[in-house]
ROZA-79591 format. One record per residue (C-alpha): residue number from 1; residue in one letter; x, y, z. Coordinates in steps of 0.1 Angstrom, whole numbers, plus 5000, padded with zeros to 4 digits. Layout:
BEGIN
     i   aa      x      y      z
   NUM    A      X      Y      Z
...
REM end
This chain:
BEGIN
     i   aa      x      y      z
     1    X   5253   5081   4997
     2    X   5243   5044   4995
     3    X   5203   5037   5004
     4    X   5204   5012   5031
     5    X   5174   4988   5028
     6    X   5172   4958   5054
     7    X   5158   4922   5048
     8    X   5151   4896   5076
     9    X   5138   4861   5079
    10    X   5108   4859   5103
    11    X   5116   4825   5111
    12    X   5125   4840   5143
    13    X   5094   4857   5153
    14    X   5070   4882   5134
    15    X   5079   4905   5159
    16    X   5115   4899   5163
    17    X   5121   4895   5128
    18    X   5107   4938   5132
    19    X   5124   4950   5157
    20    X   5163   4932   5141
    21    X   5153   4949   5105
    22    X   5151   4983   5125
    23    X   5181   4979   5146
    24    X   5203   4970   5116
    25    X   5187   5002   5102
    26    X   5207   5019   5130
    27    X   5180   5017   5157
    28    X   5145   5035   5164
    29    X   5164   5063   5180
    30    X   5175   5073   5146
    31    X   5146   5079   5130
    32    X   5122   5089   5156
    33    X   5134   5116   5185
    34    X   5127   5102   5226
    35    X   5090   5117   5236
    36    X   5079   5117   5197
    37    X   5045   5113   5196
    38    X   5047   5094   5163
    39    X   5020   5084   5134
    40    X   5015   5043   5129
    41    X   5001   5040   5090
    42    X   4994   5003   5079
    43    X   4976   4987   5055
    44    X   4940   4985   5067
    45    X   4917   4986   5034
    46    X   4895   4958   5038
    47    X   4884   4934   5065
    48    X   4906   4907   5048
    49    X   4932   4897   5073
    50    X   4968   4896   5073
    51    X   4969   4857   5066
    52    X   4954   4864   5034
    53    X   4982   4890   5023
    54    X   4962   4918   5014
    55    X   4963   4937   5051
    56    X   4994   4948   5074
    57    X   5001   4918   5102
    58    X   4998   4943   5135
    59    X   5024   4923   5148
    60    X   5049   4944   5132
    61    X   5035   4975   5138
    62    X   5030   4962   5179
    63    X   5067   4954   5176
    64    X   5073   4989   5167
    65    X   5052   5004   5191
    66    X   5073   4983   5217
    67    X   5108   5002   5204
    68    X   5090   5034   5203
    69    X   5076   5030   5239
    70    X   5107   5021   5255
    71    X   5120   5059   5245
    72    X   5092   5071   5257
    73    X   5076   5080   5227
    74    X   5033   5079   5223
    75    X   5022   5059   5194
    76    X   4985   5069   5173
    77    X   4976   5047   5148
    78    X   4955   5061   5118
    79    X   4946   5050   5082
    80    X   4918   5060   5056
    81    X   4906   5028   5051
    82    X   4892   5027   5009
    83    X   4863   5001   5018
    84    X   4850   5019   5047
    85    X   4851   5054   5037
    86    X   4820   5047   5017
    87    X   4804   5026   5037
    88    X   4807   5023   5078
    89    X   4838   5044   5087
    90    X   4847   5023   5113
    91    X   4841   4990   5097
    92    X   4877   4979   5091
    93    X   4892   4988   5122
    94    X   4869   4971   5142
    95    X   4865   4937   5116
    96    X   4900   4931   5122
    97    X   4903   4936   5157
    98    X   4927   4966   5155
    99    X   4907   4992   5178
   100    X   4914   4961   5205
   101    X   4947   4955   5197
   102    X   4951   4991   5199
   103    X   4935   4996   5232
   104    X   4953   4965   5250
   105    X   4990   4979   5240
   106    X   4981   5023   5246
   107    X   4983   5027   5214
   108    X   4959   5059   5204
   109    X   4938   5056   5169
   110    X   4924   5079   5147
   111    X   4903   5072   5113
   112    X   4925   5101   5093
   113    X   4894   5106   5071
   114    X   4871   5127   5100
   115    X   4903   5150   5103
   116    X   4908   5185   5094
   117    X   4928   5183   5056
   118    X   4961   5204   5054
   119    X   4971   5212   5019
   120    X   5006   5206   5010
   121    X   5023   5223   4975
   122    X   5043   5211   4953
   123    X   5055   5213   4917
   124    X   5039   5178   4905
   125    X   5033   5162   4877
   126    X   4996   5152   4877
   127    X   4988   5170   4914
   128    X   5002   5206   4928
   129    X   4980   5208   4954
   130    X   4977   5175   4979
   131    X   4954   5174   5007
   132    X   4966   5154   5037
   133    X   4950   5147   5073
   134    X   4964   5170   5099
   135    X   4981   5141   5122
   136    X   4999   5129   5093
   137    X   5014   5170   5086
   138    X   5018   5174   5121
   139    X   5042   5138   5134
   140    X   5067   5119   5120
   141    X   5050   5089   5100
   142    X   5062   5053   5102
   143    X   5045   5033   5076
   144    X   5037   4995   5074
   145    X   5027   4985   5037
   146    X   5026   4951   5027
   147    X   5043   4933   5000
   148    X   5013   4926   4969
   149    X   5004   4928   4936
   150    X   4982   4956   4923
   151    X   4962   4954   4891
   152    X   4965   4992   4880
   153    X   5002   4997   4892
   154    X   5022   4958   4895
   155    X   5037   4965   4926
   156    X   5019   4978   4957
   157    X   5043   4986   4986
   158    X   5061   5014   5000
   159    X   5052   5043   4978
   160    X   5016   5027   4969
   161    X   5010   5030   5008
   162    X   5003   5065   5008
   163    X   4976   5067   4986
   164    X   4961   5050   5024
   165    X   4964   5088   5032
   166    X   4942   5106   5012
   167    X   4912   5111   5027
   168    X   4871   5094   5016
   169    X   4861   5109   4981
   170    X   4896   5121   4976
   171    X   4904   5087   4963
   172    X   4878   5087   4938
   173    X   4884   5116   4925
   174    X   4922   5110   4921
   175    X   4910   5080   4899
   176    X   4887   5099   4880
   177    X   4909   5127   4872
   178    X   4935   5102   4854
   179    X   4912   5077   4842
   180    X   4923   5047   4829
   181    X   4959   5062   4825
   182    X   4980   5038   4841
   183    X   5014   5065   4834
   184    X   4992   5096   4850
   185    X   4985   5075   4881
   186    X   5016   5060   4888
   187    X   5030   5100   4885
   188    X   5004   5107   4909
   189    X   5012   5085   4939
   190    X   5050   5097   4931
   191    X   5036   5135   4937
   192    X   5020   5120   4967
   193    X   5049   5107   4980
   194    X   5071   5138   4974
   195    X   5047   5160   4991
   196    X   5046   5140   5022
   197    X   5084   5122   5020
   198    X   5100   5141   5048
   199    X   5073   5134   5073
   200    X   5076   5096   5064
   201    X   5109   5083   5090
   202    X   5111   5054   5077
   203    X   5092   5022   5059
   204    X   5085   4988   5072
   205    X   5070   4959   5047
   206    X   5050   4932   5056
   207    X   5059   4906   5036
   208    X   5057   4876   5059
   209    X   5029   4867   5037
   210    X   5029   4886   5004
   211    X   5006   4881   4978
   212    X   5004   4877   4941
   213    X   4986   4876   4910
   214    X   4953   4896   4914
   215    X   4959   4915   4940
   216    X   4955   4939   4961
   217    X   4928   4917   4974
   218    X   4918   4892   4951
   219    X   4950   4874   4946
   220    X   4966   4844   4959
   221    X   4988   4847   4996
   222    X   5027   4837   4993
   223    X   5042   4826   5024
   224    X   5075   4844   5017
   225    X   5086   4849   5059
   226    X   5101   4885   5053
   227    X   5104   4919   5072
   228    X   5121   4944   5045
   229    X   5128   4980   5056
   230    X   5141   5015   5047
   231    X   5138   5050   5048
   232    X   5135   5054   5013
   233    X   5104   5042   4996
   234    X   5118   5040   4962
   235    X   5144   5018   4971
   236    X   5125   4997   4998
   237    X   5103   4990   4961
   238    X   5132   4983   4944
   239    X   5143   4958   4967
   240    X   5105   4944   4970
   241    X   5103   4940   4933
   242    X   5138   4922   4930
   243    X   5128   4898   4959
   244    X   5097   4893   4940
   245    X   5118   4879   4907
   246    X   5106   4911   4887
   247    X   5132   4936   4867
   248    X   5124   4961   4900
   249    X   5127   4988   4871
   250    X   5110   4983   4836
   251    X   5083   4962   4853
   252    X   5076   4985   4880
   253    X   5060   5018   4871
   254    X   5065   5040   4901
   255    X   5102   5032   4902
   256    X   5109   5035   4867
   257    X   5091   5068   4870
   258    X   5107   5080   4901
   259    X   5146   5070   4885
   260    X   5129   5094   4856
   261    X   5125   5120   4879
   262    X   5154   5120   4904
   263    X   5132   5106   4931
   264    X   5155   5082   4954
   265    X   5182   5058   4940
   266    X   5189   5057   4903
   267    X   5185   5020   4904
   268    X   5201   4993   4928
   269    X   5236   5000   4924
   270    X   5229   5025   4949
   271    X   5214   5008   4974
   272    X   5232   4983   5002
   273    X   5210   4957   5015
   274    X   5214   4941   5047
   275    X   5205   4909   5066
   276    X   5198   4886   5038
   277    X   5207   4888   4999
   278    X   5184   4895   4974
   279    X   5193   4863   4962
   280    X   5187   4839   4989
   281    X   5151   4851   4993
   282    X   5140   4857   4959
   283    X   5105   4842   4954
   284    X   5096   4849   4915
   285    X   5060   4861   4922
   286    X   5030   4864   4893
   287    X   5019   4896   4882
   288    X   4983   4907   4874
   289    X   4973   4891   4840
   290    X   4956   4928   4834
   291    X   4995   4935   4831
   292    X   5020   4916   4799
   293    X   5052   4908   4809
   294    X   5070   4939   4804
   295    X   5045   4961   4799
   296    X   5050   4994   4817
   297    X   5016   5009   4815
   298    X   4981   4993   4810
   299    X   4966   5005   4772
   300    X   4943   4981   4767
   301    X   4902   4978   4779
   302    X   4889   4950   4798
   303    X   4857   4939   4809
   304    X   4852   4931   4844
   305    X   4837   4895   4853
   306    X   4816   4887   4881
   307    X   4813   4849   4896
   308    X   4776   4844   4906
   309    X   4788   4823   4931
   310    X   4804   4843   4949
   311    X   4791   4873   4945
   312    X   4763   4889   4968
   313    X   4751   4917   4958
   314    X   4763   4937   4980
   315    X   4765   4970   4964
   316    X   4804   4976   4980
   317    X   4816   4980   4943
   318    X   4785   5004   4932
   319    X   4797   5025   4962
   320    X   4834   5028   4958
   321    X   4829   5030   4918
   322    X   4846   5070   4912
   323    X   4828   5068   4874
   324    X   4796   5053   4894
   325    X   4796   5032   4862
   326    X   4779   5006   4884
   327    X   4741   4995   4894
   328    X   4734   4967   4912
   329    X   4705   4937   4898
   330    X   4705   4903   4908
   331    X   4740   4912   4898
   332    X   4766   4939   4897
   333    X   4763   4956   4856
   334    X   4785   4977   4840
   335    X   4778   5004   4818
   336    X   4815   5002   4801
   337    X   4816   5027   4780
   338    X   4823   5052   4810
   339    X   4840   5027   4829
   340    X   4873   5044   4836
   341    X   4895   5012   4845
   342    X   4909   5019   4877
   343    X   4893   4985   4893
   344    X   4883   5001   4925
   345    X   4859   4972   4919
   346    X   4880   4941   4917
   347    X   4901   4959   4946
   348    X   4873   4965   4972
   349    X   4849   4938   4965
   350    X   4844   4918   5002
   351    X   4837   4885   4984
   352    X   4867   4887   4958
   353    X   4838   4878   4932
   354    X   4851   4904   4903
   355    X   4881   4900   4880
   356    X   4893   4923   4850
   357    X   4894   4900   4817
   358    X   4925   4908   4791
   359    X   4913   4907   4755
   360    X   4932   4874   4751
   361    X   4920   4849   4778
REM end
């Protein structure tokens, strides 16, 4: 069986662009039952909005919520938002306006890190036990990444989304427990995924703006006017990475694990893309400069640089720092010799005032 990923223009409408990538899909009714009470996840880590790239447009996951309403399904919408589970819990919702949006359209939220965690089992490779919040164990999921760059794992999309549900500390520790091992971590948000797979219906990407370079949050927006969906999150990142001008497999370190594993499609042969051709929206995107060109997994240490000017002491990256490698002067400093290498920093900081130095710039 062919994986069936779609890929639409949004020249039509943010929104429209949504609901034509699910209907060539086969239709909402096909992945979510009439009267389903189903589980929204976007991409809500930071107060930075979607015209920047690094957060979920909720125009796509309104659009969504439209189909699903229609068959009479209820909609909650729920994320563990990274910055504000160590500061305000409700600090992201609320900066973006989503507890409003949410509210105007009867759509029901829930900040998945105050609920009850459900452990799941599985034979893993880095994790056996995975603890998940109780909506996400208990509905369907439909989940809206979008379409970035990530410092520790090149590609942040469908699989990468996930990670969104493990709960506050949970995240830390996750990055503690694999350190600065780019391999152990990218095997880790493939466990993830495989524990929670069959509750995830299906996969919608933001990618109307994407973003490149140093992202997640700290890189530069791409206006590349796409809705790409699946059901399968390996091959919706397959597809991402080819759109993004990238060998989707040796430069991607989730897929090339997952192939390795038997998780999803052994490469693109196997998948059937609709709507548009890879090759008519292919938009050759720049990686992290932590990452080479073809390298699969980071093995090399790098300092992380602050700008003065932008920075403002905030403390957000002493906070979110697992290793808590991090006290706060006039300055942020570093005590790098514990410093693990996971960039929480660089991800989380508000200002985008920190960037990870390679040893040759």
């Amino acid at each position: 069986m062919r994986h069936r990923v779609a890929v639409v223009k949004t020249g039509i409408g943010v929104g429209e662009a949504t609901k034509r990538a699910v209907e060539l899909l086969g239709g909402i009714g096909r992945f979510i039952e009439p009267g389903q009470k189903t589980l929204l996840k976007p991409n809500l880590f930071t107060v930075k909005g979607p015209e920047t790239g690094a957060t979920t447009d909720m125009r796509v996951v309104l659009a969504v919520h439209e189909l699903l309403n229609k068959q009479g399904s209820k909609t909650v919408l729920g994320e563990c938002p990274a910055t504000s589970a160590y500061t305000r819990p409700d600090v992201v919702f609320d900066g973006l306006g989503v507890r409003n949006l949410c509210e105007e359209n009867g759509i029901e939220i829930t900040m998945l890190d105050r609920e009850l965690p459900v452990k799941r089992t599985i034979e893993g490779v880095v994790l056996n036990d995975i603890w998940f919040p109780e909506t996400a164990t208990k509905n369907p999921i439909i989940s809206f990444p979008t379409l970035k760059t990530h410092a520790l794992t090149t590609l942040t999309c469908a699989v990468k989304n996930l990670f969104g549900l493990q709960q506050g500390g949970t995240k830390a520790h996750h990055h503690v427990h694999v350190g600065n091992d780019a391999k152990a971590f990218n095997h880790l948000l493939l466990d993830i995924y495989t524990a929670i797979r069959d509750q995830v219906k299906l996969h919608i990407v933001d990618s109307h703006v994407a973003m490149e370079g140093e992202g997640p949050a700290a890189g530069d927006p791409v206006d590349l006017g796409l809705i790409i969906a699946g059901e399968d999150a390996v091959a919706v990142d397959l597809v991402a990475a080819s759109i993004m001008g990238w060998d989707p497999i040796n430069e991607v370190g989730t897929n090339y694990l997952a192939i390795q594993r038997g998780i999803g499609p052994k490469g693109m042969e196997e998948i059937e893309v609709l709507g548009e051709p890879i090759e008519a929206v292919m938009r050759t995107m720049k990686k992290p400069q932590i990452h080479q060109d073809g390298q699969m997994f980071i093995d090399i240490r790098m300092p992380i640089e602050v700008d003065p000017e932008k920075c403002t002491a905030c403390g957000v990256c002493a906070k979110v720092c697992p290793a808590q490698v991090i006290t706060i002067h006039e300055l942020p400093e570093f005590n790098m010799d514990k410093c693990i290498q996971c960039f929480c920093c660089v991800e989380l900081c508000p200002q985008s005032a920190m960037k990870a130095i390679r040893p040759d710039e």
